[in-house]
FIKOLBA-342375 format. One record per atom (N, C-alpha, C, O): residue number from 1; x, y, z. Coordinates in steps of 0.02 Angstrom, whole numbers, plus 50000, padded with zeros to 5 digits. Example, Ala and Ser with C-alpha at 12.3 -4.5 7.8 and 13.67 -1.06 7.14 Angstrom:
FIKOLBA-342375
<r><num>1</num><east>50660</east><north>49716</north><up>50390</up></r>
<r><num>1</num><east>50615</east><north>49775</north><up>50390</up></r>
<r><num>1</num><east>50660</east><north>49835</north><up>50390</up></r>
<r><num>1</num><east>50712</east><north>49834</north><up>50423</up></r>
<r><num>2</num><east>50642</east><north>49888</north><up>50354</up></r>
<r><num>2</num><east>50684</east><north>49947</north><up>50357</up></r>
<r><num>2</num><east>50645</east><north>50002</north><up>50394</up></r>
<r><num>2</num><east>50670</east><north>50057</north><up>50402</up></r>
//
This chain:
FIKOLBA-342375
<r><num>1</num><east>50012</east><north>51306</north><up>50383</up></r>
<r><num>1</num><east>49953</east><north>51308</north><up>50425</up></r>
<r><num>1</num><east>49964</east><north>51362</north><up>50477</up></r>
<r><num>1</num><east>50010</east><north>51365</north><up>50518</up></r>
<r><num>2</num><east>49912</east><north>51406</north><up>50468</up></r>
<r><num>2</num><east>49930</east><north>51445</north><up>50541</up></r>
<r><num>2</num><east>49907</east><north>51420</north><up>50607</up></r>
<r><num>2</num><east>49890</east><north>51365</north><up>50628</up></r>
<r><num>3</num><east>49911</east><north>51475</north><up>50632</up></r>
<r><num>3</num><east>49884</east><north>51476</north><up>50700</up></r>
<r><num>3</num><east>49796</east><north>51486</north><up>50716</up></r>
<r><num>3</num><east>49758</east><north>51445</north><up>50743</up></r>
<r><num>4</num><east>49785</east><north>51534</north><up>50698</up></r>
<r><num>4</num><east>49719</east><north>51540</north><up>50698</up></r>
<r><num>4</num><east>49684</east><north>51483</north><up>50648</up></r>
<r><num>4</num><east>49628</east><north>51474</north><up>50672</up></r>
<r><num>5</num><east>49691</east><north>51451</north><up>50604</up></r>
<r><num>5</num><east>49672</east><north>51402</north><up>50559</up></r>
<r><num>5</num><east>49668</east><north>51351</north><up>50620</up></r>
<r><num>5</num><east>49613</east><north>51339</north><up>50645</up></r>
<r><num>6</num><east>49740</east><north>51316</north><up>50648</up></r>
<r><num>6</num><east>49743</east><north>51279</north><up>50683</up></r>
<r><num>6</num><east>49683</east><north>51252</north><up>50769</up></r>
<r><num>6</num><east>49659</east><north>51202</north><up>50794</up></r>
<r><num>7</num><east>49688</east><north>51336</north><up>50781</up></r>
<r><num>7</num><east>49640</east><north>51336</north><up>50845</up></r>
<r><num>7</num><east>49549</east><north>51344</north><up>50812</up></r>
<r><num>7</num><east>49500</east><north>51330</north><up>50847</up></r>
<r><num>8</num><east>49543</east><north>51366</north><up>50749</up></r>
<r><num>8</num><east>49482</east><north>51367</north><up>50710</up></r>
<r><num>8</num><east>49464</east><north>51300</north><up>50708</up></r>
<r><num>8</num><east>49405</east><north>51290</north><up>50722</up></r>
<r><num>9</num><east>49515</east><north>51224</north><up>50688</up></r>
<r><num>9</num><east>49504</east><north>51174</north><up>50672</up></r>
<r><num>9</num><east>49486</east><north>51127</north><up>50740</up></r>
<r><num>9</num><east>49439</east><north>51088</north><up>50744</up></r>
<r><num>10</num><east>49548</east><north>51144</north><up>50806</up></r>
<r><num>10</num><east>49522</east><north>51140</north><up>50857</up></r>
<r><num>10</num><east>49441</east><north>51108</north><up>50887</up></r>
<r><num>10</num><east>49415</east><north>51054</north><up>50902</up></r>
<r><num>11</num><east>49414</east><north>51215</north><up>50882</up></r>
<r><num>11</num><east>49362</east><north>51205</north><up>50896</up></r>
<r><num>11</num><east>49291</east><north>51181</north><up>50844</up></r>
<r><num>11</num><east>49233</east><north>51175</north><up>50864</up></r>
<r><num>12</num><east>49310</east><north>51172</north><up>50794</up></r>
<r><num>12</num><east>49268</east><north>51146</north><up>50750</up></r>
<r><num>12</num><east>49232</east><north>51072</north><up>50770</up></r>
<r><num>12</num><east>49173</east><north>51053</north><up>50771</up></r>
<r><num>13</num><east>49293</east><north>51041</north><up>50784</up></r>
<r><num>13</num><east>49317</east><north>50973</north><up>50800</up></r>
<r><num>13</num><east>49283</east><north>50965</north><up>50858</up></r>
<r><num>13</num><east>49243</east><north>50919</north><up>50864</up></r>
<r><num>14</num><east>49293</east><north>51001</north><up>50899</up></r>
<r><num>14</num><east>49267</east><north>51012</north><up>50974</up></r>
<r><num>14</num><east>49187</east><north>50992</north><up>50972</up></r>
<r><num>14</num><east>49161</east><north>50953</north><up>51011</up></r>
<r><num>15</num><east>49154</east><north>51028</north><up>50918</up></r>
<r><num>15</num><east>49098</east><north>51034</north><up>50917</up></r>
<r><num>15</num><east>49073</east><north>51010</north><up>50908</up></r>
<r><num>15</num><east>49018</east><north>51011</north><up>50936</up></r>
<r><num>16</num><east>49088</east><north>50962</north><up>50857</up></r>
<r><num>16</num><east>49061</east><north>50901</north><up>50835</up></r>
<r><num>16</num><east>49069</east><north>50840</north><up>50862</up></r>
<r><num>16</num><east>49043</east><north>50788</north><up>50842</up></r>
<r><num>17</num><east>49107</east><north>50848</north><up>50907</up></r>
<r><num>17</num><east>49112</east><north>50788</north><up>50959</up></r>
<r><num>17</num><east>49060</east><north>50796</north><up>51015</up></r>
<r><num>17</num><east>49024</east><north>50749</north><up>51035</up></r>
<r><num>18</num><east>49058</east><north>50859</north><up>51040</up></r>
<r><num>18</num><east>49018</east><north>50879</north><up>51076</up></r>
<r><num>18</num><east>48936</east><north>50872</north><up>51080</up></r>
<r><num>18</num><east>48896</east><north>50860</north><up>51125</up></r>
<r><num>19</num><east>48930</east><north>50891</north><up>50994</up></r>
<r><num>19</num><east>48851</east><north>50880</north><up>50983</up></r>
<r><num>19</num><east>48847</east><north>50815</north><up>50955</up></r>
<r><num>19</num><east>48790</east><north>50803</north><up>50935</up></r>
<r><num>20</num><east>48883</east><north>50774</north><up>50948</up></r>
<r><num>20</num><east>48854</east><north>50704</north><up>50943</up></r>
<r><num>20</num><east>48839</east><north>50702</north><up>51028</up></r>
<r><num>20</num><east>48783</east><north>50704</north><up>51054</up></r>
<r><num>21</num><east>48906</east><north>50697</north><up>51063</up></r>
<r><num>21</num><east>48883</east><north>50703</north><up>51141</up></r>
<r><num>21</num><east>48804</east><north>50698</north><up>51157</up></r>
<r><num>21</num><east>48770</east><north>50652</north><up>51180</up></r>
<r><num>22</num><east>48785</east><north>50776</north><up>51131</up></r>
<r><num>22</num><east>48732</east><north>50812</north><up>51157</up></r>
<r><num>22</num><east>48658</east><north>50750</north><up>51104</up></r>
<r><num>22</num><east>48600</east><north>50754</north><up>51125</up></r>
<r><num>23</num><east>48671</east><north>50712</north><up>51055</up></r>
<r><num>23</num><east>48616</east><north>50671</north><up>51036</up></r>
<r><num>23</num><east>48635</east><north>50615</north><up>51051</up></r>
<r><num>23</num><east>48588</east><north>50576</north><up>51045</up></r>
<r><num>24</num><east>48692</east><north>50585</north><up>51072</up></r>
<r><num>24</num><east>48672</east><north>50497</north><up>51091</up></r>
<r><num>24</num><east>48664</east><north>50508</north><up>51168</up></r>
<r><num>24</num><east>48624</east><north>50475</north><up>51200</up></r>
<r><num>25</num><east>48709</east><north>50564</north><up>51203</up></r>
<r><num>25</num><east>48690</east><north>50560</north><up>51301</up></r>
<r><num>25</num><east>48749</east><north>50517</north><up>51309</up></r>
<r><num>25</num><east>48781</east><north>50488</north><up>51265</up></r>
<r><num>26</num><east>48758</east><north>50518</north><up>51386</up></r>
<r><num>26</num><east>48827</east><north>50480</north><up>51412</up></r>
<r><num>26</num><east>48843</east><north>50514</north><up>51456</up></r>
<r><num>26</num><east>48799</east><north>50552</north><up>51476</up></r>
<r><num>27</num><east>48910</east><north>50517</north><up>51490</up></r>
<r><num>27</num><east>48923</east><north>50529</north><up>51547</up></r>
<r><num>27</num><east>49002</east><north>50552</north><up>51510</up></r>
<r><num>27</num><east>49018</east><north>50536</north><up>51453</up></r>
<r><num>28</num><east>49036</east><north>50585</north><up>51548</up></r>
<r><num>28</num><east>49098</east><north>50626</north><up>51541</up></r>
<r><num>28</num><east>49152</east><north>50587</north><up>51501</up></r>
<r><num>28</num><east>49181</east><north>50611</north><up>51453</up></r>
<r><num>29</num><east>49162</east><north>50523</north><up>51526</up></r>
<r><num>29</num><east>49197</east><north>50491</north><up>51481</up></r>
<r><num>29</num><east>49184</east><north>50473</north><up>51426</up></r>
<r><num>29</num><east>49229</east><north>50443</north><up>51396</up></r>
<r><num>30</num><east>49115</east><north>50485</north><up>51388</up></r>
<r><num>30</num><east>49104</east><north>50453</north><up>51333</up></r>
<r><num>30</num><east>49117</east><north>50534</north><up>51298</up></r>
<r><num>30</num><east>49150</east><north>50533</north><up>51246</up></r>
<r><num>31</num><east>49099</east><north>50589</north><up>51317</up></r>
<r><num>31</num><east>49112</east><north>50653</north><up>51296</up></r>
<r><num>31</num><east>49176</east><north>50661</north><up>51279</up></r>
<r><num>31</num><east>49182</east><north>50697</north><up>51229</up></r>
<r><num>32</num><east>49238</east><north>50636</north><up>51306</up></r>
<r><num>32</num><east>49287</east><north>50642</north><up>51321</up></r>
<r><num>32</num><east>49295</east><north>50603</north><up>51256</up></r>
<r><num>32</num><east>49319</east><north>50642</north><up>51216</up></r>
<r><num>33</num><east>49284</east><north>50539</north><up>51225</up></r>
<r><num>33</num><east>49300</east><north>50497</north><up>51187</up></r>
<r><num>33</num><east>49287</east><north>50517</north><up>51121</up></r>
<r><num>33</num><east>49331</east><north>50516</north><up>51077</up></r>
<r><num>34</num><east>49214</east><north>50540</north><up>51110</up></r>
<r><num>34</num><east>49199</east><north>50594</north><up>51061</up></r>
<r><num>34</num><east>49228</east><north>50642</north><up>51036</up></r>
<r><num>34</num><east>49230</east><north>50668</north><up>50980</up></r>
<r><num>35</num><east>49262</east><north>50654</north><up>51103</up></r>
<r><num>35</num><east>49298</east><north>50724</north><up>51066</up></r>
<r><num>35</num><east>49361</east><north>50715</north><up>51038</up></r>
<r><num>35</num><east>49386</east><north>50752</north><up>50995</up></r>
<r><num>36</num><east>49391</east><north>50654</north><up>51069</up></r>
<r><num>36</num><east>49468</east><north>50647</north><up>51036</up></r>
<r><num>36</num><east>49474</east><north>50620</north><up>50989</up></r>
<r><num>36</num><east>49520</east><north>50633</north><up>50950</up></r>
<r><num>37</num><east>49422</east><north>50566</north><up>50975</up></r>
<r><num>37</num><east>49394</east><north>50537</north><up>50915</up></r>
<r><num>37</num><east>49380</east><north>50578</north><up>50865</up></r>
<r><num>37</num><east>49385</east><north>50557</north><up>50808</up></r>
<r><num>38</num><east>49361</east><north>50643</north><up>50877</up></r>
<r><num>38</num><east>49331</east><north>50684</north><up>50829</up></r>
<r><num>38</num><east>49403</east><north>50718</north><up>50809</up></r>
<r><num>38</num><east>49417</east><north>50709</north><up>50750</up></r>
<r><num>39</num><east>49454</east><north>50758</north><up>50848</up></r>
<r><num>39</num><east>49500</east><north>50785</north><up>50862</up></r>
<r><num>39</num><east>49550</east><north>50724</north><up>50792</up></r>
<r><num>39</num><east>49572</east><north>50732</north><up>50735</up></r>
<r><num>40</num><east>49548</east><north>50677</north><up>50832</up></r>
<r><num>40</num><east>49571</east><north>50630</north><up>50771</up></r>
<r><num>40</num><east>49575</east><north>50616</north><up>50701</up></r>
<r><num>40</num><east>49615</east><north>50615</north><up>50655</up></r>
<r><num>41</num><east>49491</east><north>50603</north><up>50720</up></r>
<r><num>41</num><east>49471</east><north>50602</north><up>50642</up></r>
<r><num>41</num><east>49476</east><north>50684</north><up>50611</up></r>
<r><num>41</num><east>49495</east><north>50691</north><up>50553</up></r>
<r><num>42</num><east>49460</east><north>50736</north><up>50646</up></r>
<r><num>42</num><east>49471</east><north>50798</north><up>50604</up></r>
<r><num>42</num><east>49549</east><north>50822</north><up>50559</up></r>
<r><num>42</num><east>49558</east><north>50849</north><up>50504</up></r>
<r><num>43</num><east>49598</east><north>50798</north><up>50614</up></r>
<r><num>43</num><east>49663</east><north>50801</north><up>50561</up></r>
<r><num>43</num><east>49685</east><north>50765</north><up>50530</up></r>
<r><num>43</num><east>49731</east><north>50776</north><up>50491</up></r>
<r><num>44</num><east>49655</east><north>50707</north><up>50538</up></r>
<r><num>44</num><east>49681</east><north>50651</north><up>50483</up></r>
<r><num>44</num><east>49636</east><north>50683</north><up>50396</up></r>
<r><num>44</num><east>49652</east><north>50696</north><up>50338</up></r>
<r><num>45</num><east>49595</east><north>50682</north><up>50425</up></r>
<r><num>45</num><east>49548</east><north>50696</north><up>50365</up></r>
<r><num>45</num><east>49571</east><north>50763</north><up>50331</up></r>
<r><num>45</num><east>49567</east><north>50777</north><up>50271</up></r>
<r><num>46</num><east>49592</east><north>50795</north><up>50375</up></r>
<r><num>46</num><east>49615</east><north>50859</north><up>50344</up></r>
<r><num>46</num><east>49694</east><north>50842</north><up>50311</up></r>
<r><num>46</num><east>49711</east><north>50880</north><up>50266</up></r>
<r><num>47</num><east>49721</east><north>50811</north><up>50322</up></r>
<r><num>47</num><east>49792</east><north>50786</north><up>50301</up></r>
<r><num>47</num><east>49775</east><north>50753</north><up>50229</up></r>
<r><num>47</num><east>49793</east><north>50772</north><up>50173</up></r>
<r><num>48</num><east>49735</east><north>50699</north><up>50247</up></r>
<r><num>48</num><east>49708</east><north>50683</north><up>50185</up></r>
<r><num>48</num><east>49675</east><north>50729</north><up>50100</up></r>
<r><num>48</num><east>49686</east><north>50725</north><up>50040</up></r>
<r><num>49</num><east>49634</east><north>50765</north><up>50143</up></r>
<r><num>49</num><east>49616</east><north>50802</north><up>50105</up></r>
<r><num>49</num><east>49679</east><north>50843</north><up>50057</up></r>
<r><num>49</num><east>49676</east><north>50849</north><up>49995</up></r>
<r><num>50</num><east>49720</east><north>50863</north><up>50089</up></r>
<r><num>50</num><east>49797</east><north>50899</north><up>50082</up></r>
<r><num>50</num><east>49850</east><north>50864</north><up>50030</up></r>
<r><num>50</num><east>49888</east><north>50888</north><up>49988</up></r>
<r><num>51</num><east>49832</east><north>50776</north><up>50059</up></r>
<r><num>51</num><east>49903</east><north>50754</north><up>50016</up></r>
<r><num>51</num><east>49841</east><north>50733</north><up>49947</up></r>
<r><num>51</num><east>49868</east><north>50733</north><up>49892</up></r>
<r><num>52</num><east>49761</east><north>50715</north><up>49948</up></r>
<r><num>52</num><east>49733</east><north>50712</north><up>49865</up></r>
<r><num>52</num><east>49718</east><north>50759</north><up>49848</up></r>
<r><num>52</num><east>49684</east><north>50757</north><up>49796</up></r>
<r><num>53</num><east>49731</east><north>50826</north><up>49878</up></r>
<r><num>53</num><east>49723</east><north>50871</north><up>49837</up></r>
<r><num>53</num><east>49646</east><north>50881</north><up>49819</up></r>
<r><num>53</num><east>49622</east><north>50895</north><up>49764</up></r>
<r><num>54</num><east>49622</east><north>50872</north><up>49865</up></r>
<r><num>54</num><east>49516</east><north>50883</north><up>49859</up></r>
<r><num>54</num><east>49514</east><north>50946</north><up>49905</up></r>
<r><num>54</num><east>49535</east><north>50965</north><up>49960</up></r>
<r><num>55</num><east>49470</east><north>50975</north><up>49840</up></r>
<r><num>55</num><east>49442</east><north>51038</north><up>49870</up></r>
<r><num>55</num><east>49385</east><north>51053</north><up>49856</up></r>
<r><num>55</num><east>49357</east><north>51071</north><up>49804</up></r>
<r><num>56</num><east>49361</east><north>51041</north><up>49941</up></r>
<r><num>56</num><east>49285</east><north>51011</north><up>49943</up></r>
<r><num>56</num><east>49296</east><north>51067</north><up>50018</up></r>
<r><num>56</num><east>49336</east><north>51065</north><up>50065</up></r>
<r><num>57</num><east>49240</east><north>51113</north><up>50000</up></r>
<r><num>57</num><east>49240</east><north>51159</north><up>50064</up></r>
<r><num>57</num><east>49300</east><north>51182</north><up>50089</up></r>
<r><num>57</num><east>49304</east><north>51169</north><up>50149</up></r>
<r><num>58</num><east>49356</east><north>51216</north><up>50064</up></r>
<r><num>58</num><east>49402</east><north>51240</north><up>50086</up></r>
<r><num>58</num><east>49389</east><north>51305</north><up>50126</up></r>
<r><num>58</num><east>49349</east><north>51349</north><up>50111</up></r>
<r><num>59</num><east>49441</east><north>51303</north><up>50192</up></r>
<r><num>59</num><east>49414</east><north>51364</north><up>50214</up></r>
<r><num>59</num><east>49484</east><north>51416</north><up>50219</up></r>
<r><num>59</num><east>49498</east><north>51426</north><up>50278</up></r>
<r><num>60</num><east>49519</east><north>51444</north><up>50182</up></r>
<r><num>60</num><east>49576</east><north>51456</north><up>50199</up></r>
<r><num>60</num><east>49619</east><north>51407</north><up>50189</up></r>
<r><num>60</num><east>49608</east><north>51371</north><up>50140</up></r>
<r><num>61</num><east>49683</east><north>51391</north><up>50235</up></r>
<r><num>61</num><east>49708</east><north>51336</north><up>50233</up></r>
<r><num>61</num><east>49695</east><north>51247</north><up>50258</up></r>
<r><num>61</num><east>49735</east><north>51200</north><up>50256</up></r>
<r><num>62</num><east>49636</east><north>51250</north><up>50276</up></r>
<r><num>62</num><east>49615</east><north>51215</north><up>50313</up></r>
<r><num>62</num><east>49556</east><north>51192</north><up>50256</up></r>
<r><num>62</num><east>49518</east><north>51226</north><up>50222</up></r>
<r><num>63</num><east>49565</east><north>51120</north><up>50263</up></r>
<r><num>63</num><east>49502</east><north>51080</north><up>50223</up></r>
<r><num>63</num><east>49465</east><north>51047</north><up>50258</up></r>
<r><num>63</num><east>49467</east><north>50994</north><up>50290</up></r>
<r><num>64</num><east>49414</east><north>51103</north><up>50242</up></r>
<r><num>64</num><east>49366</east><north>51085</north><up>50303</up></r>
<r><num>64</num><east>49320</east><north>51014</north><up>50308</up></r>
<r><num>64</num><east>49306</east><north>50975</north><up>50353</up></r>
<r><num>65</num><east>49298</east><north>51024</north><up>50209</up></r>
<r><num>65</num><east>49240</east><north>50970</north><up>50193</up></r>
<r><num>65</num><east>49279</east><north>50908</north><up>50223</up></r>
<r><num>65</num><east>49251</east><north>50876</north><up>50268</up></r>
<r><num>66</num><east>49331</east><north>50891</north><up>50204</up></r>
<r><num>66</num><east>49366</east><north>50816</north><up>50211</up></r>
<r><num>66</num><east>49383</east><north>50804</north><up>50275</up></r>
<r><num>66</num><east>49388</east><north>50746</north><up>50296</up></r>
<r><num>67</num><east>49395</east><north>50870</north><up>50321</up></r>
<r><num>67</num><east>49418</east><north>50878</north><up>50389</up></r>
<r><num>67</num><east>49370</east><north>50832</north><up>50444</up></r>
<r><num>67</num><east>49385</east><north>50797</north><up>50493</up></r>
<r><num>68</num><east>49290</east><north>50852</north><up>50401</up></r>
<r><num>68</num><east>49231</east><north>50844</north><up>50418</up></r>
<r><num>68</num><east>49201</east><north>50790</north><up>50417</up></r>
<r><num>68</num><east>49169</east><north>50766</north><up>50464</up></r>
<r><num>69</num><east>49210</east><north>50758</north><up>50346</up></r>
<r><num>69</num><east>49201</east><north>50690</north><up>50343</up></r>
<r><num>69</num><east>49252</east><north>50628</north><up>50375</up></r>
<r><num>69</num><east>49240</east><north>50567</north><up>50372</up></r>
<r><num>70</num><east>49291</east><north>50649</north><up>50395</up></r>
<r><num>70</num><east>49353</east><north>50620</north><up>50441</up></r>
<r><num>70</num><east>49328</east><north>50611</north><up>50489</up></r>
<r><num>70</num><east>49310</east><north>50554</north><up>50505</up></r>
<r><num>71</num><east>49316</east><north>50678</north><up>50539</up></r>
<r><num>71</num><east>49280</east><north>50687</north><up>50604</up></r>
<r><num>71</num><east>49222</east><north>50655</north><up>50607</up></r>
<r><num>71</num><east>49212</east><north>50640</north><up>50666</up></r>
<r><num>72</num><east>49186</east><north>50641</north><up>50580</up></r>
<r><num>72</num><east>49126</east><north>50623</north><up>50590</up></r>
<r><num>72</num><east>49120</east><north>50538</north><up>50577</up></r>
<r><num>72</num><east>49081</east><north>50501</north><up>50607</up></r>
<r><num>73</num><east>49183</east><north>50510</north><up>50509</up></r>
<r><num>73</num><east>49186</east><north>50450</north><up>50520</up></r>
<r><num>73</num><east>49217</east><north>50409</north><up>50594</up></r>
<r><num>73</num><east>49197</east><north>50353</north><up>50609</up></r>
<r><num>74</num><east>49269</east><north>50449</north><up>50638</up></r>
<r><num>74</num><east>49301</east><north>50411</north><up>50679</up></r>
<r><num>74</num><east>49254</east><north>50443</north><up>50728</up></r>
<r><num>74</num><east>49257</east><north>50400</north><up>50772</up></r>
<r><num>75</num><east>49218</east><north>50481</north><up>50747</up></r>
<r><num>75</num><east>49162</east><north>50472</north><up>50801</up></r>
<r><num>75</num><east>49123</east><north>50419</north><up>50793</up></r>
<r><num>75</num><east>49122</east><north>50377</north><up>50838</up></r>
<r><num>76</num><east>49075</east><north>50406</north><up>50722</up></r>
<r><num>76</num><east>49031</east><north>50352</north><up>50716</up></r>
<r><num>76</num><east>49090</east><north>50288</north><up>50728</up></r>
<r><num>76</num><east>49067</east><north>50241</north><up>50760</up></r>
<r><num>77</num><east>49125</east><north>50284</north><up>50717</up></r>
<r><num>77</num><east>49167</east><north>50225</north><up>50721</up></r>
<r><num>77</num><east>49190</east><north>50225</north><up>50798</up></r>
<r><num>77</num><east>49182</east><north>50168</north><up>50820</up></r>
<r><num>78</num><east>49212</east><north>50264</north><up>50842</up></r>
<r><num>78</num><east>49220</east><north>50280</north><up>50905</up></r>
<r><num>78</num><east>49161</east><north>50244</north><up>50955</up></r>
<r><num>78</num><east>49181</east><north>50217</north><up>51007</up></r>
<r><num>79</num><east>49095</east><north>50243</north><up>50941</up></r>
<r><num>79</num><east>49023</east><north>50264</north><up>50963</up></r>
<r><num>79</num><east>49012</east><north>50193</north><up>50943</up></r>
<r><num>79</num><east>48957</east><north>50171</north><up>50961</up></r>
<r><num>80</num><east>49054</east><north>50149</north><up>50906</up></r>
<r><num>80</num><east>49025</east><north>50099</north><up>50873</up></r>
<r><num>80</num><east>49078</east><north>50021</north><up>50928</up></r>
<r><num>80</num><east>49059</east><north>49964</north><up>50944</up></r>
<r><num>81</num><east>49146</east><north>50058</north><up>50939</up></r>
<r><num>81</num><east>49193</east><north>50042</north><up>50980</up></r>
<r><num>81</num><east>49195</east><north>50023</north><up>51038</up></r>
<r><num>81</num><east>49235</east><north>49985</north><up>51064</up></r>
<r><num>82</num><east>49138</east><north>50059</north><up>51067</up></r>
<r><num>82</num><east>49127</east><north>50085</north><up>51128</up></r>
<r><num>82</num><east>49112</east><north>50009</north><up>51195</up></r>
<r><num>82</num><east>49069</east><north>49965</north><up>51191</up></r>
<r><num>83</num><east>49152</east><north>50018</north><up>51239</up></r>
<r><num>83</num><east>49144</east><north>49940</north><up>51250</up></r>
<r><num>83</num><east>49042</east><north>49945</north><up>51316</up></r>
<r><num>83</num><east>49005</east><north>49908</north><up>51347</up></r>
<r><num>84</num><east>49049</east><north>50009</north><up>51300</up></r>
<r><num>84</num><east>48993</east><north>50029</north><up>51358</up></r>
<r><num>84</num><east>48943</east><north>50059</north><up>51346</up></r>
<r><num>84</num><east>48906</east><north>50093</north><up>51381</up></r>
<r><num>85</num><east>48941</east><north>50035</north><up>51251</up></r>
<r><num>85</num><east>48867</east><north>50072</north><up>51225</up></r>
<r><num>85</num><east>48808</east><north>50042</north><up>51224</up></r>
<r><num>85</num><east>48766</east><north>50074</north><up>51192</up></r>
<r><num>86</num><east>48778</east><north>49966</north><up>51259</up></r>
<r><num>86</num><east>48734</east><north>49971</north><up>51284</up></r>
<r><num>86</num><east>48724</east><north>49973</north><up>51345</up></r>
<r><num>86</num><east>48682</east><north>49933</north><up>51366</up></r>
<r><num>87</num><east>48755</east><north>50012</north><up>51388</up></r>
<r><num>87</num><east>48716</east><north>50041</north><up>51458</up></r>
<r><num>87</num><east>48665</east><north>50056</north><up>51462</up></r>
<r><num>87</num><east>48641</east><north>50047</north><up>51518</up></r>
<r><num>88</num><east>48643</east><north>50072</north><up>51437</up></r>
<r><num>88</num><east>48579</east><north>50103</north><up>51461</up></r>
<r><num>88</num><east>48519</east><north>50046</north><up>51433</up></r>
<r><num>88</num><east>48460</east><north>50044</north><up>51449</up></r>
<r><num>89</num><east>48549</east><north>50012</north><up>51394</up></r>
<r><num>89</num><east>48485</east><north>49949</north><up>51377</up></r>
<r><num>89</num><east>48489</east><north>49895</north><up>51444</up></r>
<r><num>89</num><east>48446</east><north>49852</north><up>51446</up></r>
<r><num>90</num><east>48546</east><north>49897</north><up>51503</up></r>
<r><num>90</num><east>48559</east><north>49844</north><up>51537</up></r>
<r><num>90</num><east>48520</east><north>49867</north><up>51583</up></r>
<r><num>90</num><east>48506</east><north>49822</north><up>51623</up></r>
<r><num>91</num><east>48484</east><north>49940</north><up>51603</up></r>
<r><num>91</num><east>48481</east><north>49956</north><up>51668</up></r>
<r><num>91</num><east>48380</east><north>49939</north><up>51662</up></r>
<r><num>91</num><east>48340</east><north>49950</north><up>51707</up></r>
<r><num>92</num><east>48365</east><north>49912</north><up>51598</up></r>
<r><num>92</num><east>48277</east><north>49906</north><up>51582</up></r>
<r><num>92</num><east>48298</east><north>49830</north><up>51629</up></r>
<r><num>92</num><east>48254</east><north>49789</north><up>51642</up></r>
//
């Protein structure tokens, strides 16, 4: 794995934590949770992808498709965790 792969996967990760962020709303800590969640799920998934040998959107060394579906499962699962996701239904 390089380096540039590594900080590519980074911010990939980043982003998608971010723009869920940017469609459910929240406050810094839930951004914060998203993202490590995502950060999480992006290398696990990418590890995964690595040890079955699926090559589904490869980008270089980095598997992205599986990276992706990783990231995106432990956010929804993160978001689902969340001990403070109905706030905003308490404040009607």
């Amino acid at each position: 794995m390089t380096i540039p792969a590594v900080l590519f996967g980074v911010l990939i990760s980043t982003l998608y934590g971010a723009a869920f962020h940017l469609w459910r709303g929240g406050n810094l800590s839930k951004l914060s949770l998203y993202i490590i969640a995502s950060w999480i799920g992006f290398w696990i998934g990418h590890g995964m992808g690595g040890w079955m040998d699926v090559s589904f959107l490869d980008l270089g060394p980095l598997h992205l498709g599986t990276a992706t579906m990783g990231s995106l499962l432990f956010i929804w699962m993160a978001s689902l965790l969340d001990p403070h996701r109905d706030e905003k239904n308490l404040d009607r």
